[in-house]
C-alpha positions as CSV (number, residue, x, y, z in Angstrom):
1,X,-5.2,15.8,34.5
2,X,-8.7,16.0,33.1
3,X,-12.0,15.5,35.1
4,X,-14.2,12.5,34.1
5,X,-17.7,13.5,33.4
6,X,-19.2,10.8,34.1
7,X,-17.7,9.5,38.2
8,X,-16.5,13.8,38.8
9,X,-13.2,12.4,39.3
10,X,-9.4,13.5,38.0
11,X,-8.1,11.4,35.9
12,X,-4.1,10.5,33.5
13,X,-4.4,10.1,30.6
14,X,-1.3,7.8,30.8
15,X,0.9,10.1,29.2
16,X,4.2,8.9,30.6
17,X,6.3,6.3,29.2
18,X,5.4,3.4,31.7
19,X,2.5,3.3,29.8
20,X,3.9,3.0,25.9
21,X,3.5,5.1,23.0
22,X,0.2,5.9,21.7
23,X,-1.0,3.7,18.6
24,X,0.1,5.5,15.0
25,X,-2.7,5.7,12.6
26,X,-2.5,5.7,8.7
27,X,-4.0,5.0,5.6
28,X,-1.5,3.9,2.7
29,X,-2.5,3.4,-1.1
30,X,-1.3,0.8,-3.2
31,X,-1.6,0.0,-7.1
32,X,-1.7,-2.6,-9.9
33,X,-1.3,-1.8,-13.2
34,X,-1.2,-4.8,-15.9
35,X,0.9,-2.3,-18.7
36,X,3.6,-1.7,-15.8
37,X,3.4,-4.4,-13.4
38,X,2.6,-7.2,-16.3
39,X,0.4,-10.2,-15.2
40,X,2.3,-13.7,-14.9
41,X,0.8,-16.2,-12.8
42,X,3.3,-15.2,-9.7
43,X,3.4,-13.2,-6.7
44,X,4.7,-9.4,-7.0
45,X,4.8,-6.6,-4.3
46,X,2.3,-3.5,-5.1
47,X,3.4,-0.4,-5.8
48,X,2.9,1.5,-2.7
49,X,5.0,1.5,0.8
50,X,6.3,-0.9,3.4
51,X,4.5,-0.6,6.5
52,X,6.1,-1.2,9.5
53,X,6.4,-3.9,12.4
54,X,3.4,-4.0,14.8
55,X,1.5,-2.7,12.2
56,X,-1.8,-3.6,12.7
57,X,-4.3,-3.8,9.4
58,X,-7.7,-3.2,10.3
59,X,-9.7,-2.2,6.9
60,X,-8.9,-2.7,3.4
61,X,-11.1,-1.6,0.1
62,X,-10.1,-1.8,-3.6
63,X,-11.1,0.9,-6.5
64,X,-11.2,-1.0,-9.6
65,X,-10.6,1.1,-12.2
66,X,-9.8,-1.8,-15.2
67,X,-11.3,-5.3,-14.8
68,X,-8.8,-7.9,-15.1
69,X,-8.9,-9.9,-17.9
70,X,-7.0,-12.7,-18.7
71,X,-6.9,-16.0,-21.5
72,X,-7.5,-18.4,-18.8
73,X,-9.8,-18.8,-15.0
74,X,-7.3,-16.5,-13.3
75,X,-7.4,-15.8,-9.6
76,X,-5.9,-12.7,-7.6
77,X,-5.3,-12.6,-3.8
78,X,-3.7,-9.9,-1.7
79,X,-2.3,-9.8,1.5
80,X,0.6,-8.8,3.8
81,X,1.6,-11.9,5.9
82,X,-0.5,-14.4,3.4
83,X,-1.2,-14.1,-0.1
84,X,-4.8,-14.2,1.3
85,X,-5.0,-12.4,4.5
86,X,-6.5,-8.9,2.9
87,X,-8.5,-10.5,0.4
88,X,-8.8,-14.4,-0.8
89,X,-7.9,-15.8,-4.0
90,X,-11.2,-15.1,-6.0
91,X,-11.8,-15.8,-9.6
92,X,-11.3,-12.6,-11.8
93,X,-15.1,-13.4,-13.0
94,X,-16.6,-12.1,-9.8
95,X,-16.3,-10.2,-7.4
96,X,-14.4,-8.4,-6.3
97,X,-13.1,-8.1,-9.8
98,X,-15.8,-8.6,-12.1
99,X,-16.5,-4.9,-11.9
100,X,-15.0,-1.2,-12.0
101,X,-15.9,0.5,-8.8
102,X,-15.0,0.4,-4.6
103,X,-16.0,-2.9,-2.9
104,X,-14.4,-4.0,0.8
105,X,-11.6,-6.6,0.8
106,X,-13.2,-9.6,2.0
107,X,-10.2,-10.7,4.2
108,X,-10.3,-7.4,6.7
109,X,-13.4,-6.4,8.5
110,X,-13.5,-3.0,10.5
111,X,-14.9,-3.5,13.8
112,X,-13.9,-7.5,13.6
113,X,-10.6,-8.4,15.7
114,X,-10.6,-11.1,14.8
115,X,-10.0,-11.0,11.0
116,X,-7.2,-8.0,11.5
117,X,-3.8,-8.8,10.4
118,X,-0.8,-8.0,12.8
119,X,2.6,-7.5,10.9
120,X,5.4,-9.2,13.1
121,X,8.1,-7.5,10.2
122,X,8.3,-4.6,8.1
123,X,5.8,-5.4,4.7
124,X,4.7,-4.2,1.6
125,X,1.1,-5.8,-0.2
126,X,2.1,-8.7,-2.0
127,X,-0.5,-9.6,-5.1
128,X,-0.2,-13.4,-6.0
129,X,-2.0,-13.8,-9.9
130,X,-3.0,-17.6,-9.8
131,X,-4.5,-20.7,-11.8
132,X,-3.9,-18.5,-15.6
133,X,-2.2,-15.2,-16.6
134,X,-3.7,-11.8,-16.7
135,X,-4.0,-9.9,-19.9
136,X,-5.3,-6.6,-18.5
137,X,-6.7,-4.3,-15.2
138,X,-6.2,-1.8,-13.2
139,X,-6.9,-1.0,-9.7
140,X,-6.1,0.3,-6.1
141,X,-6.0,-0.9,-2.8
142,X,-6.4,1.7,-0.1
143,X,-5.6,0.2,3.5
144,X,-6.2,1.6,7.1
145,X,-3.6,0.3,10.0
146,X,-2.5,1.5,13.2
147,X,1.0,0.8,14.9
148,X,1.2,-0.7,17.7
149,X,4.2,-1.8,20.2
């Protein structure tokens, strides 16, 4: 038992199992690479790992290292549940792709609850290319989660 500094007073820090593990903590890396991934209008699982049930995703940010090109108006999204839930659909003319360097994922927001994503199943970033086909890019998605019962 530790003493509170504030009220003076002993206190558990809950310890035992009646109260549940405590809350894993990660940050996992995934990539996209149009020479080894191609660039189909589809959806395709990101190099990187699973993460596991209860999983809870609560920041994303994406290193663009290639901007995506492509023949036509293409679109990528990314997400885990949705196609959509780490970051929307947006046009491969702006942002976030428009550009090499780190920008936030538009579809997590550390410190909002309300826009993390809660994994009821064991899964990987899904990428889904839409409206035309890539013909080039490169880039990284770096994501922050903590497991949960």
């Amino acid at each position: 038992m530790s003493q509170n500094p504030v009220t003076g007073k002993e206190e558990s820090a809950g310890s035992d199992d009646t109260v549940g593990p405590r809350a894993k903590t990660g940050k996992v890396t995934y990539e996209y690479n149009f020479s080894r991934d191609g660039g189909v209008v589809s959806t395709i699982l990101l190099r990187g790992p699973t993460l596991p049930d209860n999983a809870v995703i609560k920041d994303a940010y994406i290193d663009v290292l290639t901007v995506p090109t492509s023949g036509g108006a293409a679109t990528i999204g990314l997400g885990f549940v949705t196609t959509t839930d780490v970051n929307a659909a947006d046009a491969i003319s702006g942002a976030p792709w428009s550009a090499t360097g780190l920008v936030d994922a538009d579809g997590v927001d550390i410190g909002t609850e309300a826009g993390y994503v809660k994994l009821t199943a064991p899964a990987a970033l899904q990428m889904v290319i839409g409206t035309a086909a890539l013909t080039a890019g490169r880039f990284y998605v770096v994501v922050e989660y903590d497991v949960t019962d």
